[in-house]
N, C-alpha and C positions, 0 to 999 in steps of 0.2 A: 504494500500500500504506500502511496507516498500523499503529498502535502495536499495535492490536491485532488487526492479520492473523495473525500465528504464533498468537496465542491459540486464535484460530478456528478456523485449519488441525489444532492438535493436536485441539481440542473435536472434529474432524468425524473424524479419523483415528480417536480414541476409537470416539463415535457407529458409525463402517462395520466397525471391527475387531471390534466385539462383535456384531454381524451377519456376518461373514464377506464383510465389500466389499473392493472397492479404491478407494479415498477419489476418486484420479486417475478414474476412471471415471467417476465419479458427478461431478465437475469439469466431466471432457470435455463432461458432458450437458446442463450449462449453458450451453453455446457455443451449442449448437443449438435448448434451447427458445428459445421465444418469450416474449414477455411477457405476463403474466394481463392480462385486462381484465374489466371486471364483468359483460358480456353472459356472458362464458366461465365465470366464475367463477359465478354466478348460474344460468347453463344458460336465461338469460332467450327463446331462442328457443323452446328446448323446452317450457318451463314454458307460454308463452303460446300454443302449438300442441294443447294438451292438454283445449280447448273442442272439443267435437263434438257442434251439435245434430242432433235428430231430427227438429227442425220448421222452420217459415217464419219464425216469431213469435220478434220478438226479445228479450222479456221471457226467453224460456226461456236465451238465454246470462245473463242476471241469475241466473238458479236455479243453473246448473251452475258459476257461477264462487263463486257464496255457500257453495253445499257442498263446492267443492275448497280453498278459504280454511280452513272449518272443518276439513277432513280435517289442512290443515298444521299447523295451531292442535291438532288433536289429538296429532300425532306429537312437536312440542316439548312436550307434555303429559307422552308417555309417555316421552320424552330425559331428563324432569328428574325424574321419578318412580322411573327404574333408575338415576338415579346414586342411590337414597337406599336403594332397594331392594338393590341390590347392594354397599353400604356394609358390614361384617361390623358396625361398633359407631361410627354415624353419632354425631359430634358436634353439642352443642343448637344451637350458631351454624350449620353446615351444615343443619340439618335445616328448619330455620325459615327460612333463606334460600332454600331449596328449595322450602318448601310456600308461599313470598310468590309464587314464580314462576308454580309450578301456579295460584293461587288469580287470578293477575290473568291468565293465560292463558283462565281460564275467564268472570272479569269480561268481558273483550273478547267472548269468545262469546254471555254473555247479553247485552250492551245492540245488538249486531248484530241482534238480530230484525227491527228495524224496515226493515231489507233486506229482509225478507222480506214481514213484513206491509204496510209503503208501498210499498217499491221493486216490486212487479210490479202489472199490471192485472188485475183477476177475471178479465175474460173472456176474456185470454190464457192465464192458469195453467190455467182448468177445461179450455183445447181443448189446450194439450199436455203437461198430465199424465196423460190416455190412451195417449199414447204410453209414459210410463213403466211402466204396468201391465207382469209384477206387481211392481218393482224399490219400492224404500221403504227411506228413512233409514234404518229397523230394521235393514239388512244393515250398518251401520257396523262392521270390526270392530274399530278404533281404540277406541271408544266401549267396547266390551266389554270390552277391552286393558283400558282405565283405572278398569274398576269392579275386577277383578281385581286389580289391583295397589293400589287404594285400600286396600281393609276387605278383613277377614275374610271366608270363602266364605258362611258361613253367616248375613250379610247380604243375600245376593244371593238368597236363598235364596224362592220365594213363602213367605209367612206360614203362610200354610196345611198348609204342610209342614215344617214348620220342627225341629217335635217329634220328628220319624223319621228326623233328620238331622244326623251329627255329624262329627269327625275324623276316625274309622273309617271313615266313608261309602264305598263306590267312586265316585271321578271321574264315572265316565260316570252312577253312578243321580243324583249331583246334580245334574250339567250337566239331565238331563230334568226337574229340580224348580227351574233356575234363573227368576225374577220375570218372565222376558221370556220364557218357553217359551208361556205362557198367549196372550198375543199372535199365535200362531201356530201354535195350534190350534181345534180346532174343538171347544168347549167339552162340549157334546151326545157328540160321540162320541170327542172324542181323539183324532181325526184331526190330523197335520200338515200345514199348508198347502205349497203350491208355492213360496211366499216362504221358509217355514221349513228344506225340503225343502233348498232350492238354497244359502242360509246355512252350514246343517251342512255342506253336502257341501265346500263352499269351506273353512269353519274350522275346523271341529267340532276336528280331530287337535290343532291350532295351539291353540285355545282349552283343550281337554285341558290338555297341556303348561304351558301359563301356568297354570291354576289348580293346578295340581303346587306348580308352581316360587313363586308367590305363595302358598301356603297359610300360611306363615312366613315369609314376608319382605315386607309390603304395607305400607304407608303406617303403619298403624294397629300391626302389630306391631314397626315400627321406632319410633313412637313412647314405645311401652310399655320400649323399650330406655335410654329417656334417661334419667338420673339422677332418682328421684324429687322432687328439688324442681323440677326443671324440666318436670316433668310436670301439676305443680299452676301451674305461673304461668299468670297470665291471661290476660296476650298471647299467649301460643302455647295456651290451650285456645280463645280467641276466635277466633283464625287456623283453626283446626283446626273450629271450628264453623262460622267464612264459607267453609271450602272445600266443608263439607259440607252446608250449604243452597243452598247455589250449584249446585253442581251437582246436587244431588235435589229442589229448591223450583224457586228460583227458572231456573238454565236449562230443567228439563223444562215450566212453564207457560211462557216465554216461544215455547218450541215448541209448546205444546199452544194458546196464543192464537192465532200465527201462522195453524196448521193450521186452529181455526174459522175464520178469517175465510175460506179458500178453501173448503175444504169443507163448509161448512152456509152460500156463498154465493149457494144455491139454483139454480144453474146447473150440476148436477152430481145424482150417485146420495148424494151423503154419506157417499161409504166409503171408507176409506183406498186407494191404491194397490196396496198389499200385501194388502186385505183382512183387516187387522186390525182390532179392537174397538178403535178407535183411544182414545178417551175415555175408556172407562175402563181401557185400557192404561197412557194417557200422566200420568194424573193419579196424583200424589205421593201422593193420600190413601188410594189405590188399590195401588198401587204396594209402597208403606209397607219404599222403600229406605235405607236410614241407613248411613251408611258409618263413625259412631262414636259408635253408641247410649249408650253409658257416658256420652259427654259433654254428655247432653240429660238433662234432669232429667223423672220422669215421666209428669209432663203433657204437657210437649211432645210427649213418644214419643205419647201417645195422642192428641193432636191434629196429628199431624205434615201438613202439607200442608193440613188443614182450611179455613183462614182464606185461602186464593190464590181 
């Protein structure tokens, strides 16, 4: 025992009384675990069991461990995103510490492509990416988590609809005017694809719900909450601009490169998995997603994605 055992004993009696324990209990139950170790603590069995290819070709486990890396990389995305969101009146030092996290979270995602586009062989990706048909990145819904929670809805919004669409809006007439619906329809008729079809049916409720819940609380309206001078410094509007070229420039072309070099490797039909218009789905000038228009001066906005 040392000086500061009695400390700790009251600290834990506090701690269980205001819970309704019995300190002893919770003692005894020390006797009996075990000690952590990092496989346990880590879940490293589980985690590395979680590869299950469809094919022979082993390039295909390079595919499914680069997208399960990204999926984790996304979820610390959206960890550090709801502490900021969930803030009631985030402080400029929290805020900025927060958006440094996200912004090199996403750094690590775009210089990773070259996993994709060196690390597999053509002529392994074109023969077992039939097997994925009709599954496709598209169904990310992490990815969708974090446009939601980034910017304003009406960001997200096609262009082309933009005018017929406000705060009033209902949820669901947005969600079918959201930039990525176009992807997964059938232009001509308006039809939704099988990919689209099986997405909603999986998120759609979930997706709802977050844009509810982020219509007021996203990245961009926590921003606007900080004291105006700290609104205007450089550093944090320059931070606030590499998060949001990063992820609407430059990560969407390092995917949209990746993707040509497989699919217009001429060993193939040239169509997305999913059957989407993938090219000019994926490209930014296309796209024309901004997640804090205010902070790009006019030209830019009109040339957004242009020059990739």
């Amino acid at each position: 025992m040392t000086s500061d055992t009695p400390n700790l004993i009251e600290a834990l009696e506090k701690k269980f009384d205001a819970i309704n324990q019995k300190t002893d209990t919770h003692l005894e139950g020390l006797l009996w675990s075990k000690p952590i170790t990092y496989w346990d603590y880590i879940q490293t069995d589980a985690l590395l069991n979680l590869q299950t290819q469809r094919t022979v070709l082993p390039d295909e486990m390079v595919f499914i461990m680069y997208h399960q890396v990204n999926e984790l990389l996304f979820k610390m995305i959206l960890w550090e995103i709801d502490q900021v969101c969930q803030s009631e009146q985030p402080e400029t030092k929290f805020f900025a510490e927060r958006l440094m996290r996200i912004s090199r979270y996403f750094d690590m995602l775009t210089t990773s492509f070259d996993i994709m586009g060196d690390g597999m062989e053509v002529e392994q990706y074109m023969k077992f990416r039939n097997t994925l048909t009709p599954a496709s990145g598209f169904q990310s819904a992490q990815y969708r988590l974090i446009e939601f929670a980034s910017t304003d809805l009406i960001n997200l919004i096609d262009y082309r609809f933009r005018a017929t669409i406000d705060r009033n809006t209902p949820y669901t007439h947005a969600f079918e005017h959201l930039y990525w619906q176009a992807a997964g329809k059938d232009y001509k008729t308006g039809e939704k694809s099988f990919l689209l079809l099986e997405f909603e049916r999986k998120y759609k409720a979930e997706f709802l719900r977050y844009m509810e819940e982020h219509n007021t609380t996203n990245l961009w309206q926590k921003f606007k909450q900080l004291p105006d001078a700290d609104q205007k410094n450089t550093e944090l509007i320059a931070a606030m601009r590499h998060y949001d070229k990063t992820v609407n420039i430059t990560w969407v072309m390092g995917h949209l490169n990746a993707a040509k070099k497989y699919i217009e490797s001429g060993q193939g039909s040239g169509e997305a998995t999913g059957g989407s218009d993938w090219k000019k789905y994926m490209h930014p000038k296309y796209q024309r997603r901004i997640f804090f228009p205010e902070l790009w001066s006019e030209d830019e906005l009109k040339n957004w994605g242009e020059n990739c």
